[in-house]
C-alpha positions in Angstrom: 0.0 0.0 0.0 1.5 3.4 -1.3 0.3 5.8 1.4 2.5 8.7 -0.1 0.1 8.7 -2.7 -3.4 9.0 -0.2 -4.4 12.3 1.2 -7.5 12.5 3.1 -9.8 15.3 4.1 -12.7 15.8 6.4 -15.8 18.6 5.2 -18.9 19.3 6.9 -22.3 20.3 5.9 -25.7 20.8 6.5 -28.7 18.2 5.1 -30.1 19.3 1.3 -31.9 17.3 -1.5 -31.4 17.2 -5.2 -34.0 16.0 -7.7 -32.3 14.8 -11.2 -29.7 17.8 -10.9 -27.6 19.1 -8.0 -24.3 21.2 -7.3 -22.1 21.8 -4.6 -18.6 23.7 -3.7 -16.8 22.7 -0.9 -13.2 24.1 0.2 -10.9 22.2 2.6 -7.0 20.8 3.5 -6.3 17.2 2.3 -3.5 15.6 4.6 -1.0 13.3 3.4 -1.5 9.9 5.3 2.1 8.9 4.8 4.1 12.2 5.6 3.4 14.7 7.8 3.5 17.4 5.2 1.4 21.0 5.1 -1.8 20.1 3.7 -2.7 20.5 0.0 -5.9 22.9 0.0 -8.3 22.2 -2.5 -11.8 22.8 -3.9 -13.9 20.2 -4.8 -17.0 21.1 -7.1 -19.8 18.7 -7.5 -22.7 17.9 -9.9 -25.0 15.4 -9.1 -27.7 13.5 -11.6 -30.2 11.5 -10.2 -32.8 11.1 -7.4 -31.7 11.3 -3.9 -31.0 12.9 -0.2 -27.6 14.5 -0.6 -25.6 12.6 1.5 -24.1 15.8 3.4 -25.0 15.5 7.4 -22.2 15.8 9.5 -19.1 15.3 7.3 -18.0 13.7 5.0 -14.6 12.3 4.5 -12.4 13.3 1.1 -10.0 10.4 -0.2 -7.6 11.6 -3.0 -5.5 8.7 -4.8 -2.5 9.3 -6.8 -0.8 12.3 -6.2 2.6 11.7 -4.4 3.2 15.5 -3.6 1.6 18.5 -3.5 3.7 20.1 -5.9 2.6 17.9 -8.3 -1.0 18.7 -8.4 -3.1 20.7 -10.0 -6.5 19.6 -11.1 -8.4 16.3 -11.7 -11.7 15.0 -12.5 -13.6 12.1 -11.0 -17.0 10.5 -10.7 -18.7 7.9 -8.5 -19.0 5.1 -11.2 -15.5 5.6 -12.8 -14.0 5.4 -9.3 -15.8 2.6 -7.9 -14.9 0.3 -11.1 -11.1 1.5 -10.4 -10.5 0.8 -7.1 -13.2 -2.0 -7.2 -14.5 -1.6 -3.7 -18.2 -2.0 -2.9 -20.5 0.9 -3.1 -24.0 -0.2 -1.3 -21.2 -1.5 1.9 -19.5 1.9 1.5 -22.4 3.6 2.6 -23.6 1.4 5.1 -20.4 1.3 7.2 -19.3 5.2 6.4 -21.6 6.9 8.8 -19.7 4.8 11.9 -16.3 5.0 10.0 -16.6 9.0 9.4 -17.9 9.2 13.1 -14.5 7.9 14.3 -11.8 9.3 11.6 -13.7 13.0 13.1 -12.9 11.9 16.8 -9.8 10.6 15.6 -9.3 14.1 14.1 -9.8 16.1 17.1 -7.3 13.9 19.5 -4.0 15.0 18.0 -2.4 17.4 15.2 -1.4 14.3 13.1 -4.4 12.2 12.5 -3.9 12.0 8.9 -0.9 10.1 9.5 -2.0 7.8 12.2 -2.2 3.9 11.9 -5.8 3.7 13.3 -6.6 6.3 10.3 -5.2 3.6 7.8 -7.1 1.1 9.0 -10.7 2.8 9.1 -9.9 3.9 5.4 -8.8 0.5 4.9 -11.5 -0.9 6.1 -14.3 1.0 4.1 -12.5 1.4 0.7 -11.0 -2.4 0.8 -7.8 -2.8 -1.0 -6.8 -0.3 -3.4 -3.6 -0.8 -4.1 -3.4 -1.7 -7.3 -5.0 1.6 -8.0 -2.9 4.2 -5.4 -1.3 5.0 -8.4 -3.9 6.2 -10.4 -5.4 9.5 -9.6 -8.4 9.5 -8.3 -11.0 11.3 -5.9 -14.2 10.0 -4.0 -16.4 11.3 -1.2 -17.6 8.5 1.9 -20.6 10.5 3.4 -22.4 10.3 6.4 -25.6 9.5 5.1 -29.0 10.8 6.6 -30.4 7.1 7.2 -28.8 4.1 6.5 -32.1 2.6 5.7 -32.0 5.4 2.2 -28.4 4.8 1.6 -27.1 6.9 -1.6 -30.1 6.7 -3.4 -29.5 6.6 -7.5 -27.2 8.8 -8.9 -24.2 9.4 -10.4 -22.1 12.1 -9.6 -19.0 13.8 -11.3 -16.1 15.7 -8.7 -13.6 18.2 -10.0 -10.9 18.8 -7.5 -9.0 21.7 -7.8 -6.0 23.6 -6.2 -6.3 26.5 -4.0 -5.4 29.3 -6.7 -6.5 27.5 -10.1 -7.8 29.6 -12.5 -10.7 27.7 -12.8 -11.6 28.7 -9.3 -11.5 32.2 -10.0 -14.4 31.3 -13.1 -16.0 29.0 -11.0 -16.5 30.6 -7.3 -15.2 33.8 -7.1 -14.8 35.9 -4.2 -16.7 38.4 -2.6 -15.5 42.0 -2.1 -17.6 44.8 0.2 -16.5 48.8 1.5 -16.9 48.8 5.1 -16.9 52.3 6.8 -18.5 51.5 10.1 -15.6 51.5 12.0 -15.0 55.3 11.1 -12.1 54.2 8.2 -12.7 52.9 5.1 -12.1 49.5 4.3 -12.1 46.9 1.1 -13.1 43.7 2.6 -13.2 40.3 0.3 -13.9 36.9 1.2 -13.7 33.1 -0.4 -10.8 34.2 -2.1 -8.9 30.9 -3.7 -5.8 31.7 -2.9 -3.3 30.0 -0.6 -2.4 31.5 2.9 -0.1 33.5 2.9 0.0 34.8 -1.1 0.2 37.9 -1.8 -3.0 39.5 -3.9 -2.9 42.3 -6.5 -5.3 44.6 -6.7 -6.7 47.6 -8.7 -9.8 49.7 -7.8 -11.8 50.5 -11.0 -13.9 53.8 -11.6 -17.2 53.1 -13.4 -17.3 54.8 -16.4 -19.2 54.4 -19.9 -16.5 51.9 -21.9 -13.7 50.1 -20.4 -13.5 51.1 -16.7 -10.3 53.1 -15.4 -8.0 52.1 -12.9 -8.0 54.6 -9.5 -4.1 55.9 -9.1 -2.5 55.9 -5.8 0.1 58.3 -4.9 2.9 56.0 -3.0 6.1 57.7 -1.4 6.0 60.2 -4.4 5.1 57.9 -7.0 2.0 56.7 -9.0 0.4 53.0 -8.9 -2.5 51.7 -10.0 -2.3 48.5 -7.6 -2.7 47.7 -4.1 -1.4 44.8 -2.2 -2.6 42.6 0.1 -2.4 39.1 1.8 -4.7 36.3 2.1 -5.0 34.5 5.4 -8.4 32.4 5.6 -9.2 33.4 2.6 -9.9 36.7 3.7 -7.6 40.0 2.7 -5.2 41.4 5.0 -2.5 44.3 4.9 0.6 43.6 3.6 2.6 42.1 5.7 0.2 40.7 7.6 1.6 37.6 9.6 -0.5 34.5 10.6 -0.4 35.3 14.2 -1.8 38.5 12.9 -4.8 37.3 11.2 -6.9 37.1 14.3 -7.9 40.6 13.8 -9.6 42.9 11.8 -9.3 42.0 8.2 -9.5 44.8 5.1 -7.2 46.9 3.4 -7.6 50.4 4.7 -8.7 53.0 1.8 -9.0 56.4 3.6 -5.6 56.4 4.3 -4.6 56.1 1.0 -4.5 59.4 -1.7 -5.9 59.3 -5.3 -3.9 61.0 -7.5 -5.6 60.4 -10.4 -6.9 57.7 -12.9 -5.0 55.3 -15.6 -7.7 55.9 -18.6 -7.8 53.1 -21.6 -6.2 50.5 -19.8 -5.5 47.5 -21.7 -2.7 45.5 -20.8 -1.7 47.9 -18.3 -1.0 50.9 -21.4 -3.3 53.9 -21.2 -3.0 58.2 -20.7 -3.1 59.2 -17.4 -5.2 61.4 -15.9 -5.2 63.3 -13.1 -8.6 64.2 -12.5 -10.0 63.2 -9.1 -13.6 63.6 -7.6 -13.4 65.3 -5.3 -16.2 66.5 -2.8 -18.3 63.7 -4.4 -19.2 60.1 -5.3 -17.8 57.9 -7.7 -18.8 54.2 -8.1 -16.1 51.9 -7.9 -15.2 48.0 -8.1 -12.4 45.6 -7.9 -10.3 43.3 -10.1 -7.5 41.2 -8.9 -4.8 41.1 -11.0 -1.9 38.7 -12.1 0.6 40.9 -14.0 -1.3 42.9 -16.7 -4.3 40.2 -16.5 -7.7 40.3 -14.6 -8.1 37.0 -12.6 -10.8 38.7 -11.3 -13.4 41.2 -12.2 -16.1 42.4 -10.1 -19.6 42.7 -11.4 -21.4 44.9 -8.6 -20.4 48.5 -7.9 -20.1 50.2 -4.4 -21.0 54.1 -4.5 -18.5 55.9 -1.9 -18.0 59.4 -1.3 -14.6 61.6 -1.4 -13.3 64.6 0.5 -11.4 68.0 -0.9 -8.4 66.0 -1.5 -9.9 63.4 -3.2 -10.1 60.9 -0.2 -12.3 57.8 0.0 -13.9 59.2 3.4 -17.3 56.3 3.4 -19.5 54.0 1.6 -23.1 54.5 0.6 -25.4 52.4 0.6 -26.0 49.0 2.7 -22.6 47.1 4.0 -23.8 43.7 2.1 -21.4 41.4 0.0 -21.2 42.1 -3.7 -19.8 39.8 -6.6 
């Protein structure tokens, strides 16, 4: 048995149902069950055909086959037949023995730092999947639920799984983050959450100015000098200052706006080219977005616009409008 090339995750989740067509989007750390290695942080998105209670009460525990390292992985697709005929364990006894399985591997979980390494751990996974050795090798990806009552079991379906690194691009299409000004707290802050990035990456960023065509780029004025982008860092998926440290994260999280001047706008922006401007509104409103950036390319575009007001000088001094999430 090739453990190096098993890692294994626990999700939760509430009860739903799906009639002939169903989706889901879960995000969560896959351990390594023969190395005690960081964890490989994934998505997994998940479309279901069929007839059935969606097995999702409690947890559910995530077994990926075939990838020896982290570095090594990227993206793969899987479904519940094409699994079950590869590693050939059975699927009615899955689901009868993974809601007392799951039950442990969580307690299991909550006992010490390395449970994904941990004998017992083998053995329960072991004992539900059968032998899959011959298969370790392949790359593969299946979800054991807890299911709602044994007596239903899985119901009939079929279900197809993409699983995805933290930071694909795919993500970014997919499930993209959410972005909000907050001026509550008497400063001015950009807010996002469910951003797929790793902790601890740093995020580009450029504030947009509604306008009719292509949308310009705010300008920042930066120890004398113009930018059009704004860094962060991503700790739980949330965005924090630069420089931000993990111990740090605990607190408040934005990137603070009012404290930052506009000096003007970058007009006709493609591919980071354009005439500057250096008109800025000033005792006014302006509606404004976000994009997250990778080099001179949008990763992310925001669709919603938040209307905030500016100072004499030009500052972002609050939002308008309600403090709710946009896309």
């Amino acid at each position: 048995m090739s453990w190096s090339n098993i890692w294994i995750g626990l999700m939760g989740g509430g009860f739903g149902a799906s009639a002939i067509v169903g989706a889901s989007y879960y995000s969560l750390p896959l351990y390594n069950m023969a190395f005690n290695q960081q964890p490989l942080n994934v998505a997994v998105f998940g479309r279901r055909l069929g007839i059935t209670l969606q097995a999702e009460m409690g947890a559910a525990c995530c077994i990926m086959t075939g990838v020896p390292s982290a570095d090594r992985f990227d993206r793969m697709e899987s479904s519940g037949v094409d699994w079950g005929l590869g590693a050939g364990f059975n699927v009615s006894g899955t689901v009868n023995s993974a809601a007392e399985t799951i039950n442990a591997i969580v307690r299991l979980a909550g006992t010490t730092p390395g449970w994904a390494v941990q004998e017992g751990l083998k053995n329960m996974v072991r004992g539900v999947m059968g032998d899959i050795e011959a298969n370790s090798q392949e790359q593969n990806f299946v979800l054991l639920p807890t299911p709602a009552s044994l007596a239903i079991g899985a119901g009939v379906w079929y279900e197809w799984s993409d699983v995805v690194r933290i930071g694909h691009n795919l993500i970014w299409l997919r499930e993209p983050p959410q972005w909000g000004i907050d001026s509550a707290t008497g400063t001015v802050k950009l807010r996002m959450q469910n951003i797929p990035m790793q902790d601890g990456q740093m995020i580009t960023l450029a504030i947009t100015h509604d306008v009719l065509g292509p949308d310009d780029y705010l300008e920042w004025e930066r120890n004398g000098t113009r930018t059009s982008r704004l860094h962060g860092v991503v700790w739980g998926q949330k965005l924090y200052p630069a420089g931000t440290r993990e111990v740090q994260a605990d607190g408040a999280d934005g990137v603070n706006l009012s404290e930052l001047a506009i000096c003007g706008r970058n007009v006709g922006h493609v591919f980071s080219s354009g005439t500057r401007s250096n008109e800025v509104v000033r005792n006014g409103t302006m509606s404004i977005g976000v994009n997250v950036m990778q080099g001179s390319v949008e990763r992310f575009s925001s669709d919603d616009y938040c209307e905030v007001a500016t100072d004499a000088s030009g500052r972002i001094v609050r939002s308008i409008g309600d403090r709710r999430w946009r896309d």
